[in-house]
C-alpha positions in Angstrom: 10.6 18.0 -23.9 9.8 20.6 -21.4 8.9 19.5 -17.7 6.0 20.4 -16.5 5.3 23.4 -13.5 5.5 21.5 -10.2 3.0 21.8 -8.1 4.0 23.9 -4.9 3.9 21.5 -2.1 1.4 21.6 1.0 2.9 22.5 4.6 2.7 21.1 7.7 3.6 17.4 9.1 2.0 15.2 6.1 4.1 17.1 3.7 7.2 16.5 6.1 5.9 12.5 5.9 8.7 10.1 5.5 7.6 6.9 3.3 10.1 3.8 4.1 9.3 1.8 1.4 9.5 -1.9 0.6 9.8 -3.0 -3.2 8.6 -6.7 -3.7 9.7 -8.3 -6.9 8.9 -11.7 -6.2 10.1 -14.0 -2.9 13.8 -13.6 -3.3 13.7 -9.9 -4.6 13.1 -7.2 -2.4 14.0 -3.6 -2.7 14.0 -1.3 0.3 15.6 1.8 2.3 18.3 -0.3 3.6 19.9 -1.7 0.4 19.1 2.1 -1.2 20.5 3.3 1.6 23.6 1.5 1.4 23.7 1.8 -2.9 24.2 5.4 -2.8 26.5 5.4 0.4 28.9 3.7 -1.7 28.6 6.1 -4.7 29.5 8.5 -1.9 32.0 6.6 -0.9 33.9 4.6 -3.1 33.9 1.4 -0.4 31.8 -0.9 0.9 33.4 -0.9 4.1 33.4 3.1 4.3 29.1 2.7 3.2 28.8 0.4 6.0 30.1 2.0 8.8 28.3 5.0 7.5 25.3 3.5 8.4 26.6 1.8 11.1 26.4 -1.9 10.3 29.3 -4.4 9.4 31.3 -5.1 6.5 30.2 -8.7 5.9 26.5 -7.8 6.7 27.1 -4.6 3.9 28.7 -6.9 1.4 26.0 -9.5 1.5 23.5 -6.6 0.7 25.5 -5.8 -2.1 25.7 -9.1 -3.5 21.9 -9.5 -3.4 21.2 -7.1 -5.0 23.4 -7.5 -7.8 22.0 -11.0 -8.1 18.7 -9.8 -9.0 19.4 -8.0 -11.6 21.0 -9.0 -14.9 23.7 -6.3 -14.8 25.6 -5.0 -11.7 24.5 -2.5 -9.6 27.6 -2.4 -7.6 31.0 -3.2 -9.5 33.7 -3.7 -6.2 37.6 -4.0 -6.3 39.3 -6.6 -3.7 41.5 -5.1 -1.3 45.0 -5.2 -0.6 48.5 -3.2 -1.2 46.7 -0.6 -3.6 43.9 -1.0 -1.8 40.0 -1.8 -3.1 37.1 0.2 -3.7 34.0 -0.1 -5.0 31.4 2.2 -7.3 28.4 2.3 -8.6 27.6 1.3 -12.4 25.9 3.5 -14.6 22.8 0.8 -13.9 23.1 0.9 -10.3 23.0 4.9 -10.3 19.9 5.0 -12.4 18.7 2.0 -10.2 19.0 4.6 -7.2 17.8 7.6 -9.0 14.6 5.9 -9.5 14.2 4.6 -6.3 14.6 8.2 -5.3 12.0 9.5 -7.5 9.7 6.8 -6.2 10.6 7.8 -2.5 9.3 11.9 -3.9 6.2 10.7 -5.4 5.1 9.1 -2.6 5.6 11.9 -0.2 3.7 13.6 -2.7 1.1 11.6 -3.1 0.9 11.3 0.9 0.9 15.1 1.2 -2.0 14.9 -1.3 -4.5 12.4 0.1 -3.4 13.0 3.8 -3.3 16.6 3.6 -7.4 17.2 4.4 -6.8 15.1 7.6 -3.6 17.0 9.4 -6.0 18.9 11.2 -7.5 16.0 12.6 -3.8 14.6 13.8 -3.6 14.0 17.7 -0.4 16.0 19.1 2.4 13.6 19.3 2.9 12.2 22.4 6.2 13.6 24.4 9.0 10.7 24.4 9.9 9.6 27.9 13.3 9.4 27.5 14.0 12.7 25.7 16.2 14.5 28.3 14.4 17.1 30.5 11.3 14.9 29.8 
């Protein structure tokens, strides 16, 4: 089945919009930019420990992301090796990847869709304010 044409894609700072979205699935199951975040850092990296420090946060507080997210779901997302002489590692199942890819597509549409219904307000957009502790600010 062919795709169909994309649309070309507005300019200006609401097509540059950054969505950080939160996925609720119920009290105990929630999907964001962190756990994504982390998910595809370890497809990149092969380690949990190696994802983590990536994004700057420990290996225990990495690990425990992992392992809620794999307990939502009835398969794995994230299938990890223990460590030792031979070392561990960790990757992403086939699940887990198409788990991220749709995230990812989610994450486009929305930038889309803010580019879309934002777009006849930009001009209306105060100028950002300068940051007080940017250097020669």
């Amino acid at each position: 089945m062919a795709r169909p044409a994309l649309r070309s894609r507005p300019e200006g700072r609401m097509a540059g919009a950054v969505p950080r979205l939160r996925i609720l699935l119920g009290a105990d199951h929630r999907l964001g930019p962190g756990k994504f975040d982390l998910i595809e850092a370890i497809g990149e990296t092969g380690s949990i420990s190696a994802a983590g420090r990536q994004l700057g946060m420990s290996y225990r507080r990495a690990w425990l992301l992992v392992d809620q997210v794999n307990r939502m779901f009835r398969q794995p997302v994230v299938l990890a090796a223990a460590g030792g002489a031979h070392g561990g590692g960790a990757q992403l199942t086939p699940f887990g990847q198409a788990l991220l890819a749709a995230y990812r597509r989610i994450e486009a549409r929305t930038r889309d869709a803010i580019a879309e219904e934002l777009g006849p307000f930009e001009d209306d957009l105060a100028a950002p304010e300068p940051d007080p502790d940017a250097p020669g600010a």
